[in-house]
N, C-alpha and C positions, 0 to 999 in steps of 0.2 A: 711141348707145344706143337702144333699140329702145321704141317709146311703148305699143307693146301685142302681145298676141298672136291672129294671128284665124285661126280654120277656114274655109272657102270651101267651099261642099258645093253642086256644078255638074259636069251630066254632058257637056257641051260643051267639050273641052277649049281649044279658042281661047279661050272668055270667060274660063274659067278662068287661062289664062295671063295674060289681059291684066291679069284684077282682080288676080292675084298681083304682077303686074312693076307698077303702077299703086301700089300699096300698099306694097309695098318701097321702092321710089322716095322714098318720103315716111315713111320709117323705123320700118314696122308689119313685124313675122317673122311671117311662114305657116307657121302650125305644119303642115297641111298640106290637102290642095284630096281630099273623098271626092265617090265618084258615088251613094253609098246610104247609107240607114241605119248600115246594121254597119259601113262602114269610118268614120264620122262618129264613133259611139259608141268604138271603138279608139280611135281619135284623141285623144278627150277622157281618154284613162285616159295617156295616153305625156307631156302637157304640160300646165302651167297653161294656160287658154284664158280670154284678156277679152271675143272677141265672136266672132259668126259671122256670116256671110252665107251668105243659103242662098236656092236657087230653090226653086223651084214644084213644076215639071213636070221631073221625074226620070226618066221613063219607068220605071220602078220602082211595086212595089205600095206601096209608102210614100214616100207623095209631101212636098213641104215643111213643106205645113203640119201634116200628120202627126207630123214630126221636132220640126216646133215647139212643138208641145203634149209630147213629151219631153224638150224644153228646159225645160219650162216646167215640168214636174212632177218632172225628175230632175235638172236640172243648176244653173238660177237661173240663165243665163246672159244676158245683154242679145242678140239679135239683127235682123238688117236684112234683108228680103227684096229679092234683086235679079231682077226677072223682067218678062216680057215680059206677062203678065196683067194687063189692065187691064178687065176683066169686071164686073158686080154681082155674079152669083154667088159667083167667087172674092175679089173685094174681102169679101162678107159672110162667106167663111169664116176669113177674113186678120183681122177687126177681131176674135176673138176670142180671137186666141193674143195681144193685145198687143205688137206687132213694134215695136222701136224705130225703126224707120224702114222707109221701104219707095221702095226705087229701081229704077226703068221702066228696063226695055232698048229701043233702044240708049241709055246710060246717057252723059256725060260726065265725067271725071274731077274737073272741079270737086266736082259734083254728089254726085259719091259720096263724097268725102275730106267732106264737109260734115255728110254723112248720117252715116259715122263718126264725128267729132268728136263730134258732136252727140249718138248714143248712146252713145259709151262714157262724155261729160260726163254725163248724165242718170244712167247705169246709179250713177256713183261719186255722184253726191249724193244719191241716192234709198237705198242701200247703204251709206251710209258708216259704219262702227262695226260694223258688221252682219255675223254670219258668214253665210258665204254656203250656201247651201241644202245643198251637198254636207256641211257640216260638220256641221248640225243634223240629217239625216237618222237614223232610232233606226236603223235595219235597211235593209240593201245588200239593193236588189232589181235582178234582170236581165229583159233583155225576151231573151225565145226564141223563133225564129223556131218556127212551126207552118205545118200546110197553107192556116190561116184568117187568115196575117199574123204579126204580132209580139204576144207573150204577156207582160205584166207577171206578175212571181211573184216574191213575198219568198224569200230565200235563206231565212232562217228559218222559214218553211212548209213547206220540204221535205224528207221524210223518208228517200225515195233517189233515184237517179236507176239505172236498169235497161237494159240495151243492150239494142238492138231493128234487128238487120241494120244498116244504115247510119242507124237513126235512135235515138233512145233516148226512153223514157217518165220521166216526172218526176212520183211519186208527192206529192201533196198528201192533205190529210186529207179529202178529201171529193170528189177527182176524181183524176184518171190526164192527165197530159198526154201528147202525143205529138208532140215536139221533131223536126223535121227535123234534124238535127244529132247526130254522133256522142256518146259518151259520154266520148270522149278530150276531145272542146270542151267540155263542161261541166265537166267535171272539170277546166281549167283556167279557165274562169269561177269556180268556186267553190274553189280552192285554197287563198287564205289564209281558210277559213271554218274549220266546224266536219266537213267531211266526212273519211271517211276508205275506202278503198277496201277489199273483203273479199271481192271476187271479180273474175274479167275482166271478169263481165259485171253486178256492183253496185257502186256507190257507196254510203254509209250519211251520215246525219247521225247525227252522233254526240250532239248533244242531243235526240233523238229515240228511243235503244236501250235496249230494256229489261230483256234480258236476252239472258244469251249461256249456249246451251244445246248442245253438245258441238260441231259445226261447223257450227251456224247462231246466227242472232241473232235476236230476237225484235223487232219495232217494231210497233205499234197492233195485234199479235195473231196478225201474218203471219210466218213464219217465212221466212231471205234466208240463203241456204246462203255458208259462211266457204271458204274455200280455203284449203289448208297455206302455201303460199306467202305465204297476206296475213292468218295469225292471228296470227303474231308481232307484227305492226306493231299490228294491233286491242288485244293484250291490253297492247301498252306502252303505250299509251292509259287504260287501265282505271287506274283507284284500287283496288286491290287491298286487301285487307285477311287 
């Protein structure tokens, strides 16, 4: 029977296989080993997850400890950095995301099933009774990739999402974002929410529409043109009266 389940997020695939077969070994399931962010973030919506281990140096614009301060603000999850840094600098960026342990490459097996034990014991008596962060969260927010990095933004803040060639804009109330990322990927980011689709090239939130004016709709004053194709679905939405 399997004592936990851990993500491994390391773009080396050797260390990655080792810590995998290492941890197996000793009856922990890898849920599964990402080289970045977005595959890390997947991950954690496919499996329950107890811990992670994550490097540093990703060669990616979002580096470990990046990922870890969205541990730490999105998921509540215990983690252990495994990495080859042993710097002041990075040690002082490391003491602030709180890492349940932290293990030096080249690492030994002992050393690390210890480091495990050790945080996943702390994570449960520190948590115990306790829902865990995912559960208390009021409002599902995602992080969208942009030209300037990864974007936190409340689902509930947004009032559409607009296709833009290969990227799409994700209207807020007070700014325009511009998503590197299609509107077909959003649109299954936000799927089980409140949006609903009213053209190729809009998405709507639907607690956000104010009115629907012959083949458009109206939201904070802007008018977002409906297509025949997607008014039926729109008006079977509606509370009709």
């Amino acid at each position: 029977m399997s004592k936990a389940n851990i993500i491994i997020v390391e773009d080396e695939f050797i260390i990655a296989d080792d810590l995998s077969t290492t941890l197996e070994e000793c009856g922990y399931t890898i849920v599964g080993v990402a080289e970045n962010v977005e595959e890390f973030l997947e991950l954690t919506k496919e499996r329950q997850v107890d811990l992670v281990l994550l490097d540093i140096n990703l060669n990616q614009p979002v580096d470990g400890v990046q990922i870890a301060h969205i541990i730490n603000t999105e998921l509540g999850l215990p983690f252990i950095f495994v990495t080859a840094f042993t710097d002041a600098p990075t040690i002082d960026r490391v003491k602030h995301t709180n890492p349940y342990g932290y293990v030096t490459k080249p690492y030994n097996d002992v050393d690390l099933m210890i480091a495990v034990e050790l945080a996943l014991n702390k994570f449960n008596s520190l948590n115990k009774g306790k829902p865990s962060q995912k559960q208390v969260k009021s409002s599902e927010t995602i992080f969208v990739k942009t030209r300037k990095g990864l974007e936190k933004i409340n689902i509930d803040d947004i009032r559409w999402i607009e296709a833009y060639d290969y990227y799409s804009y994700i209207r807020l109330e007070d700014q325009k974002v511009l998503a590197t990322v299609t509107l077909k990927e959003l649109e299954q980011k936000v799927s089980n929410t409140s949006f609903v689709k009213v053209h190729r090239k809009y998405s709507i939130n639907f607690n956000h529409l104010e009115k629907v004016i012959g083949n458009q709709v109206e939201i904070a004053g802007e008018l977002i043109p409906v297509s025949r194709s997607h008014k039926e679905e729109l008006l079977n939405q509606l509370n009709l009266i």
